[in-house]
C-alpha positions as CSV (number, residue, x, y, z in Angstrom):
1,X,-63.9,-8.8,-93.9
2,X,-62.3,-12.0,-95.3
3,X,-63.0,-13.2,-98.6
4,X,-63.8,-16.2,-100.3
5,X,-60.1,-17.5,-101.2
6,X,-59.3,-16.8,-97.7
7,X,-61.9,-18.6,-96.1
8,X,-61.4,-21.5,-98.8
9,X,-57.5,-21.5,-97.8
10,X,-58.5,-21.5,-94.0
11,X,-60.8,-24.7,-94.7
12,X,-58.1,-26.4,-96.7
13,X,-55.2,-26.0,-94.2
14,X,-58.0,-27.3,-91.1
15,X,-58.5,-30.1,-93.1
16,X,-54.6,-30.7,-94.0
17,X,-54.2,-30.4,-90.2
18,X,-56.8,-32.6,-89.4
19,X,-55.4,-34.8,-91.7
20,X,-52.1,-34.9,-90.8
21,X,-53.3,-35.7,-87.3
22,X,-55.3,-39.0,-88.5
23,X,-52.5,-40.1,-89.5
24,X,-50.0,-39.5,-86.5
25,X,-52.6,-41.0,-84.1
26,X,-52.9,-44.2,-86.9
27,X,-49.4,-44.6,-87.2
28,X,-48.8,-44.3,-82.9
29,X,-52.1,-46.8,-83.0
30,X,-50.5,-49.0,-85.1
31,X,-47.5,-48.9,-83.4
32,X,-49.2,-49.5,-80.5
33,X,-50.3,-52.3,-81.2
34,X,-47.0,-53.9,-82.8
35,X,-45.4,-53.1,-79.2
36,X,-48.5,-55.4,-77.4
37,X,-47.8,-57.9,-80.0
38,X,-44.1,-58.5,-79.9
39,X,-44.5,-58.6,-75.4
40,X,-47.2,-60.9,-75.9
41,X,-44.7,-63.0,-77.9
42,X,-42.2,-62.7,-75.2
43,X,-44.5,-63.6,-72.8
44,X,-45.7,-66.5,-74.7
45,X,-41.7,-68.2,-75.2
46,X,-41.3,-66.9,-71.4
47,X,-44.0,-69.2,-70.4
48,X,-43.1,-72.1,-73.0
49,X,-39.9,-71.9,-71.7
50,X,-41.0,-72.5,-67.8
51,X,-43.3,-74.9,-69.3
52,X,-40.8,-77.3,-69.5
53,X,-39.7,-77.4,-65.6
54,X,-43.8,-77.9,-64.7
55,X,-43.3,-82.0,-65.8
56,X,-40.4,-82.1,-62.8
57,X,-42.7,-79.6,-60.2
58,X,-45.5,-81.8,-60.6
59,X,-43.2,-85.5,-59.9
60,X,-41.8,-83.3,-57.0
61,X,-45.1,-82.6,-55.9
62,X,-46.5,-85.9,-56.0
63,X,-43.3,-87.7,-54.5
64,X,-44.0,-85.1,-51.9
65,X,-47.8,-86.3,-50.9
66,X,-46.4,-89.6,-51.1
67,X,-44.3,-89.1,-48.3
68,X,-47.2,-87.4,-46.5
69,X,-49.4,-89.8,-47.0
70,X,-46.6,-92.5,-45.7
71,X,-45.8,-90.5,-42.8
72,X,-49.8,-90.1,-42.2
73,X,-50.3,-94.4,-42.0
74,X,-46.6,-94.7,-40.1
75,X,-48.4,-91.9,-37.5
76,X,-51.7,-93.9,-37.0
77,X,-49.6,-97.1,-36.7
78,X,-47.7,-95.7,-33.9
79,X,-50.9,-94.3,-32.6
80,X,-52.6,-97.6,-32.5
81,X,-49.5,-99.0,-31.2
82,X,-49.8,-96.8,-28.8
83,X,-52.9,-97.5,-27.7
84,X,-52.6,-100.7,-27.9
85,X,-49.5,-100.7,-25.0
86,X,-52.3,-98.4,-22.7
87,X,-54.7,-100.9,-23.0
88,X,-51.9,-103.5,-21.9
89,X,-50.7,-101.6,-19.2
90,X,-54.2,-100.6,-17.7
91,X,-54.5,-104.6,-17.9
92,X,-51.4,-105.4,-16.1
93,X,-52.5,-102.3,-13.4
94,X,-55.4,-104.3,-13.1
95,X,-54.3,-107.6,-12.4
96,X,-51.5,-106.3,-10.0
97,X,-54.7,-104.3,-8.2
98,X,-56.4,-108.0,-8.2
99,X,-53.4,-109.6,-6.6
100,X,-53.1,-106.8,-4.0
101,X,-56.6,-106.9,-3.2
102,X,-56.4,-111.1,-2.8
103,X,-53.3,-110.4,-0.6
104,X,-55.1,-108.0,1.1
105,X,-58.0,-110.2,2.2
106,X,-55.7,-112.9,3.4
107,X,-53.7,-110.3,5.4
108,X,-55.2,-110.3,8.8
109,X,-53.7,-106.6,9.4
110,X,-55.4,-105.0,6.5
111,X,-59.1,-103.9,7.0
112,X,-60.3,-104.9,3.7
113,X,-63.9,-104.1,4.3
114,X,-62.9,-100.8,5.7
115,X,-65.2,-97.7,3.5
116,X,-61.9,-96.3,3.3
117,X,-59.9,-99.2,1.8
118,X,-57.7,-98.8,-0.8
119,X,-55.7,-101.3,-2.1
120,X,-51.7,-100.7,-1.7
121,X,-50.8,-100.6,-5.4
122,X,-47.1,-99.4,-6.8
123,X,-46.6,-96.4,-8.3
124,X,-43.5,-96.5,-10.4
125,X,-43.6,-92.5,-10.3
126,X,-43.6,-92.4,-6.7
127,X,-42.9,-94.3,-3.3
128,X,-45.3,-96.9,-2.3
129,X,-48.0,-95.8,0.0
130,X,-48.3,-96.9,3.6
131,X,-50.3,-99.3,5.6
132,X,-51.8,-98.7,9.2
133,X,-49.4,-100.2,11.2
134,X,-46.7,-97.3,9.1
135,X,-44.8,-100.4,7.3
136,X,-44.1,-99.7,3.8
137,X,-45.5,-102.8,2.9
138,X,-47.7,-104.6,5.6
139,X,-45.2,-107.3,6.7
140,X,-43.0,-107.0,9.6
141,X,-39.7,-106.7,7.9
142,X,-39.6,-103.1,7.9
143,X,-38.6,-102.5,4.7
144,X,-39.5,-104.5,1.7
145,X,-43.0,-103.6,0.2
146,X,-45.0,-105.3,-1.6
147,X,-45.1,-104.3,-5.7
């Protein structure tokens, strides 16, 4: 059996070693935490340091939506100019329909009241269409039509 000084001797080295544990976890803590402190500095001048490109980022940036927004109004002024010229030529198709359709109804060979009448318009994409009599353009010439 053990005795007393033994079991006494057994305590006092579990303690020493318990001990001497505390303080090798404390001292890795502590180091630990002097580690996370010196990269959070680093991190910190990292970011001062990039801080000072952020004034030029953000002018580049805004220049930039400028220009969008410039390009934007120079796009819907073309647009409008755009629509603008359809309206025109639907206008001029018009009144070139009207003269064709006046011609038409002085033009003793044309059946203007015809349910199938259609006026004899130009089509600058294609050739002009022809009358009854096969003419190009209704007259006699044989050749010129009518535009």
């Amino acid at each position: 059996m053990m005795t007393t000084s033994q079991i006494i001797w057994i305590v006092v080295i579990a303690v020493a070693a318990l001990v001497l544990i505390g303080l090798v976890v404390g001292s890795m803590r502590k180091k630990s935490l002097a580690d996370n402190h010196a990269r959070a500095d680093q991190l910190r001048h990292k970011a001062d340091a990039s801080a000072a490109g952020l004034p030029d980022t953000s002018a580049r940036a805004e220049r930039a939506e400028a220009e969008a927004e410039h390009k934007r109004l120079e796009a819907q002024r073309a647009e409008d100019q755009a629509a603008a010229a359809r309206i025109e030529a639907e206008q001029e198709r018009a009144r070139h329909e009207d003269q064709i359709r006046a011609a038409d109804r002085l033009d003793p060979k044309v059946d203007h009241k015809s349910t199938d009448y259609s006026p004899e318009v130009a089509d600058p994409s294609g050739p002009p269409r022809r009358t009854t009599d096969g003419d190009t353009d209704g007259d006699t010439d044989g050749g010129i039509h009518r535009a």
